[in-house]
N, C-alpha and C positions, 0 to 999 in steps of 0.2 A: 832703478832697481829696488831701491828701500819703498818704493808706493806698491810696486807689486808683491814686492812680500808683504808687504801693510793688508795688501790685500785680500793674497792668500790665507794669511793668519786670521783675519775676521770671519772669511766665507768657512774655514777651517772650525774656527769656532763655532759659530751658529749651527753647522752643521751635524757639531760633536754635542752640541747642548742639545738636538734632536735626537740623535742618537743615544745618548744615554736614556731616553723618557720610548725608544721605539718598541711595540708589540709589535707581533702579527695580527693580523686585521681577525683572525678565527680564536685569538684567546681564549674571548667568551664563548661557552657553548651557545650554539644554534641552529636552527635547522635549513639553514643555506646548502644547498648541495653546490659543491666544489669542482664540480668534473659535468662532463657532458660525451655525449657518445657519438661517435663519426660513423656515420653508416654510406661514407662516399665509394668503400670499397669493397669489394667481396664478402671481405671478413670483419667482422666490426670490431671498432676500437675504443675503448674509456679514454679518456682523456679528464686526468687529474689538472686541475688549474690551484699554485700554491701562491698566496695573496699576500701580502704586508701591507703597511703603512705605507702610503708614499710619503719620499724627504724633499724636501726643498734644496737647490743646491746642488742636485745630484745628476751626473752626467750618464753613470750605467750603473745599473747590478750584476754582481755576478752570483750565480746559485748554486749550489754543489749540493748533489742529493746522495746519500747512502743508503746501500740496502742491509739489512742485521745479516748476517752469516748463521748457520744452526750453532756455529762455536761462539756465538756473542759479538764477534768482533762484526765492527763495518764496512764495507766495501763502497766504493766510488761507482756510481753506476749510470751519474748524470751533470753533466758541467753547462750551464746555461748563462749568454750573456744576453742581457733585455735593457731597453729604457724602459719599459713598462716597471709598474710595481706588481707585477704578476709573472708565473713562468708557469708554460704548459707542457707535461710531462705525459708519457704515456708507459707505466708502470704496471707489472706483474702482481698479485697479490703475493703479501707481504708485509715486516715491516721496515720502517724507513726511517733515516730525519734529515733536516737539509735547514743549512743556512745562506748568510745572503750578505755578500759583502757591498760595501758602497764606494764608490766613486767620486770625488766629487768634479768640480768645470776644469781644475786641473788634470786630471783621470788620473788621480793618486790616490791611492788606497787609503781611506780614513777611518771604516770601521765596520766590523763583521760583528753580525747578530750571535746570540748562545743557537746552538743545535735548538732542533725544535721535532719532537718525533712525531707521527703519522703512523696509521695502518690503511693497508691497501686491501679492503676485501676480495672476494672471487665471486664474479657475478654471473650466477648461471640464469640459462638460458631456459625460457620454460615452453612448454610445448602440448598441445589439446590432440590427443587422437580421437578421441572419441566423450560424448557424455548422454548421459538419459536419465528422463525423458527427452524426449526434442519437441515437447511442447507442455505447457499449460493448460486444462480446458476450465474456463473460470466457474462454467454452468454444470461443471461435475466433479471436477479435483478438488480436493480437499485438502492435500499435503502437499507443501508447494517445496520440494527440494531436488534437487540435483548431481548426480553422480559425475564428476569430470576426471577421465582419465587421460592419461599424459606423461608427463615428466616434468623433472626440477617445481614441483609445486610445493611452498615451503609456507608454514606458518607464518610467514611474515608478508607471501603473496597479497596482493589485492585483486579479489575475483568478482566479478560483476558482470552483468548484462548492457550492452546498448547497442539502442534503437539504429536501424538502420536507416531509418527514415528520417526521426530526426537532433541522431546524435544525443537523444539522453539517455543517463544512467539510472539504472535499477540496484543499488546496492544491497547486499544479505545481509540479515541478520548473523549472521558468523558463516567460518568456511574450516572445515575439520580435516586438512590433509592426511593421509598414511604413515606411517612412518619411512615407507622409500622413497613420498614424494612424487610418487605414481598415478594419484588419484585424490579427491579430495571431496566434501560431501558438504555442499551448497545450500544453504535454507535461507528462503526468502517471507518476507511478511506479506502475508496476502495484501493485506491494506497499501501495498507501495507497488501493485503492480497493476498494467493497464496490457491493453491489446495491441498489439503489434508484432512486427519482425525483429529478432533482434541475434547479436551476437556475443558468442558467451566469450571473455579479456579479461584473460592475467596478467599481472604487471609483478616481477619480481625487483627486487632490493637491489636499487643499482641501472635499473631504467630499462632491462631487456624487458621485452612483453609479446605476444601472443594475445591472437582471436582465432576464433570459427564460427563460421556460419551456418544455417540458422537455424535460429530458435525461436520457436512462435508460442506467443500468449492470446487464446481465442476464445469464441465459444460456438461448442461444437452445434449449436443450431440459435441461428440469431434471436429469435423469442421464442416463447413457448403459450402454446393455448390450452387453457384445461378447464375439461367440462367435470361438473361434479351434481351429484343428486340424490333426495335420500330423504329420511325421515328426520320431521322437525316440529316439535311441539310448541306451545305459545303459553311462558307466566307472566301474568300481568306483576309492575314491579309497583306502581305508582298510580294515581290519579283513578277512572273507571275507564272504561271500555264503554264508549257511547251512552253515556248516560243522560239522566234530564229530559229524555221526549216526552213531551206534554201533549194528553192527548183530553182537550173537551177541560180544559184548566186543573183535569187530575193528575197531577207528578207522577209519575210513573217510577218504582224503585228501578235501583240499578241496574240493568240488564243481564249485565253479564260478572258478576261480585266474586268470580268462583277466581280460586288459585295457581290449575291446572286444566290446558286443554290442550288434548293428547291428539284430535284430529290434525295437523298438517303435513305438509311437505316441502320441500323446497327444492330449488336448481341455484347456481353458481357458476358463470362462465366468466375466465379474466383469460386477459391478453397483457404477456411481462415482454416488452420489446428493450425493456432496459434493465439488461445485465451485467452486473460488479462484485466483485469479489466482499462488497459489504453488501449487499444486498439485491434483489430485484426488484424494481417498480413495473408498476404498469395500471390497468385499469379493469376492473371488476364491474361484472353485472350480477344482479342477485335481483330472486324474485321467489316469496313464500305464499302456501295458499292454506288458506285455514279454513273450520268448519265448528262455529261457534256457538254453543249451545247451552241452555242453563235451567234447569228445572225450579220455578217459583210453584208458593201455595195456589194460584189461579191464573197462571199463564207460563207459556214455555217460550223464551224467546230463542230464535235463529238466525243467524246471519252465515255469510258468506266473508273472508276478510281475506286483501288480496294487497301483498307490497312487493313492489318495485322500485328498486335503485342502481345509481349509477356511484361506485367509490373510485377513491385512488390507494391501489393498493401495494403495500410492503412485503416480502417475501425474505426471510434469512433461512439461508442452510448453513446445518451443520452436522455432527455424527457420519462424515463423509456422505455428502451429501442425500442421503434418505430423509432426513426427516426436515423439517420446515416449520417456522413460526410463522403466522399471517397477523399483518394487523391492517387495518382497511377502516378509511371515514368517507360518508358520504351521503346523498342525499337523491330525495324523490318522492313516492306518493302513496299512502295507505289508500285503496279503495275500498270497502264497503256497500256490500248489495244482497239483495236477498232479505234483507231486516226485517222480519214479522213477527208479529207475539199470537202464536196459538194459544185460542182460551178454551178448556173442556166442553163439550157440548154445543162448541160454535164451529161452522164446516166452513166459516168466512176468520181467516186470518185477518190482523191489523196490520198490514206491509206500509212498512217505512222508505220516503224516498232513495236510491241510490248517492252514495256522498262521497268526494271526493277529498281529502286532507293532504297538505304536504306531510313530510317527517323527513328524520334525519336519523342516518344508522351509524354505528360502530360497530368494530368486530373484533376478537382475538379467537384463531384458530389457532391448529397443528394442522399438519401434512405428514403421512409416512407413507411411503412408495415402498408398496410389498413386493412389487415386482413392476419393473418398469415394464410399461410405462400407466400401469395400473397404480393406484394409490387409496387411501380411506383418509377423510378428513373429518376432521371432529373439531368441538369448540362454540361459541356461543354469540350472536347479533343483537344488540339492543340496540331498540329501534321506538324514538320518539314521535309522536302524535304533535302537530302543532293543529289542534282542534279549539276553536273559538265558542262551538257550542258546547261543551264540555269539559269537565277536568280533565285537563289534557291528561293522557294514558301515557305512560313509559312500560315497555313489555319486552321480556328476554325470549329470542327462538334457540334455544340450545340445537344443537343440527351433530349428526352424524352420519356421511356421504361417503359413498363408490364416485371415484371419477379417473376418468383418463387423460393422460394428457401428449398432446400432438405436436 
């Protein structure tokens, strides 16, 4: 008899030296959620889980939860025996507090924790009847937001898109509910969005959530082709314009020395098959034809100057979508033909062989579409000479173009 009280008194003790040192496991604040939702029945249920310390020692807890009355006073509204260090409750919102008595291997009551209080919110349920647009078009929209109408949408919702294909999210830039929570007004960063199906999910505070479907991010015509054409002059910027033919060991001056030649034209066709909300790519062709000409003291020289290239070109819209920046690098071939120097009183020109030169262009346009699918573009090519007989030439075609696009 004296060993088992021996015994009792030590297990008594250690368990009371635990006790005096015992928190609840949620002291510290954190963002642990506490509760979980049953949706095994009809009606859906919260389910609060209230955590401690586990003791050593310990045979049961008993838990006793209270609910505050409007008169202040507390009422008994839940009595829970567990070996667990946890008890799951399923509580009204409200507030509450509940303690936790222990047990120990004798099942003799040793020692009940201080009250501990709790609030139980009210977790509404949120609902999408409707929203618009019900689509994105990435090759025309400009304003990427969202009107979602509904119920229970509350400032503290999480509203976003996702993919139905494959389950990613598109999160907004912020989401601006009503004040009845009715409706709420979505804005997204164009940069964070792609093409796809998707559904537009609320998640309100407390785990209820809602979706609908769908929502499409697209573009309302997969590339676009545009012809463009128009008057284009040629400044030389750099180096000569075919200079140095030597004719019979006399140098011959520069041909063509002058600042401004107002004869050409030019055409411009690209195909943008890749459409993004940062940008269009695709591929340009460009081809200018000039008509070269320079009045010297004792001869007139003429040519024909004809370039062709192929770039890779850039496209941004903005000002909802009308207007466009191009920038475009690329490469291909100055030809040169027709070269003859008429001299006064000679009815036999000196014609220079036809010459072929790589080069290499750059470009900065605009685009404004005055009316689709009509546009004028404007802007300026410079376009290098990689000539071995000559100081290579660098020359600007300033262009200003009607074009359509299909």
């Amino acid at each position: 008899m004296a060993n088992k009280n021996l015994t009792r008194s030590i297990i008594s003790a250690l368990l009371l030296c635990f006790c005096l040192s015992l928190v609840f496991a949620d002291d510290t604040e954190t963002t642990e959620v506490n509760y979980f939702i049953d949706r095994s029945e009809r009606e859906v249920r919260f389910i609060q889980r209230l955590i401690w310390n586990e003791a050593e020692f310990v045979l049961r807890y008993v838990v006793v939860v209270q609910r505050r009355e409007p008169n202040g006073t507390f009422r008994e509204v839940s009595r829970i025996e567990t070996e667990n260090a946890y008890a799951e409750v399923s509580l009204l919102a409200g507030s509450y507090r509940y303690n936790v008595t222990l047990y120990d291997l004798f099942d003799e009551e040793t020692f009940t924790t201080q009250w501990r209080e709790f609030e139980v919110f009210r977790a509404l349920q949120p609902a999408v009847s409707s929203y618009s647009p019900s689509a994105f078009y990435l090759d025309e929209d400009d304003v990427w937001e969202i009107t979602v109408r509904g119920r229970n949408i509350l400032p503290q919702s999480e509203v976003y898109l996702i993919s139905i294909e494959g389950n990613r999210i598109i999160r907004p830039i912020r989401h601006t509910p009503a004040a009845d929570g009715n409706s709420t007004l979505v804005v997204f960063s164009g940069a964070a969005l792609y093409t796809g199906r998707f559904e537009v999910y609320i998640k309100n505070p407390g785990g209820l959530d809602t979706k609908m479907s769908t929502f499409t991010i697209a573009n309302k015509k997969p590339f676009d082709i545009n012809l463009s054409g128009g008057y284009s002059p040629l400044i030389p910027v750099y180096g000569f314009l075919f200079n140095d033919f030597d004719f019979g060991g006399n140098n011959v001056p520069a041909p063509f020395p002058g600042f401004f030649y107002p004869l050409g034209v030019g055409i411009k066709s690209n195909f943008m098959p890749f459409k993004r909300v940062y940008g269009n790519m695709g591929v340009e062709l460009s081809a200018a034809f000039f008509m070269l000409s320079h009045d010297h003291e004792v001869f007139e020289p003429n040519a024909l100057l004809f370039d062709a290239h192929v770039s890779f070109l850039y496209q941004y819209f903005f000002i909802r979508k009308v207007f466009a920046v191009n920038l475009s690098i690329g490469a291909g071939f100055s030809f040169l033909q027709g070269f003859k120097y008429d001299y006064p009183g000679s009815n036999i020109p000196y014609e220079v062989p036809a010459v072929l030169y790589p080069s290499a262009i750059g470009n900065v346009s605009f685009t404004v579409f005055v009316s689709r699918p009509y546009f004028i573009s404007f802007g300026a090519d410079f376009v290098h000479v990689f000539s071995a007989e000559t100081p290579m030439p660098g020359y600007i075609r300033p262009f200003i173009f009607a074009g359509i696009q299909f």
